[in-house]
C-alpha positions, -999 to +999 in steps of 0.1 A: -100-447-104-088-439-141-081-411-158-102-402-187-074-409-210-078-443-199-107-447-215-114-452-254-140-423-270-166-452-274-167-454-237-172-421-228-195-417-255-217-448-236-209-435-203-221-397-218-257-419-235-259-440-203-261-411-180-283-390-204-257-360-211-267-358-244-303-350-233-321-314-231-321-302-197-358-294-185-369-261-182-360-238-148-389-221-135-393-194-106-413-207-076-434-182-056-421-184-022-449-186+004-453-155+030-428-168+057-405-179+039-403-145+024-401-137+058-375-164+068-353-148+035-356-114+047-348-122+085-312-137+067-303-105+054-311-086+083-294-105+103-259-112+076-261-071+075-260-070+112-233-095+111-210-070+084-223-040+108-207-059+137-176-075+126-170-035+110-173-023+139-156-047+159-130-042+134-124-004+137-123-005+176-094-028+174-070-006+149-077+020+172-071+003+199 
């Protein structure tokens, strides 16, 4: 694999045209999430919270210990 000093600025400018780098990006919209997966999203935090509660605690009974 070369470097991209190897190269000569026409080709990276045809590799940047050929692979459409110049272009706009499209827009980014927000989707609306469907009920369970609003519900799968919410059972993630829950459960990473749990997780922090856990590994806190966990973490506090072993200094102590």
């Amino acid at each position: 694999m070369k470097d991209l000093n190897e190269y000569t600025p026409e080709q990276v400018q045809a590799l940047l045209a050929e692979e459409g780098w110049h272009d706009e990006l499209p827009p980014v919209h927000r989707l609306q999430l469907t009920p369970w997966q609003q519900w799968v999203f919410w059972g993630l935090r829950i459960y990473v919270v749990v997780m922090c509660v856990i590994v806190l605690w966990a973490f506090s009974t072993g200094v102590h210990a």
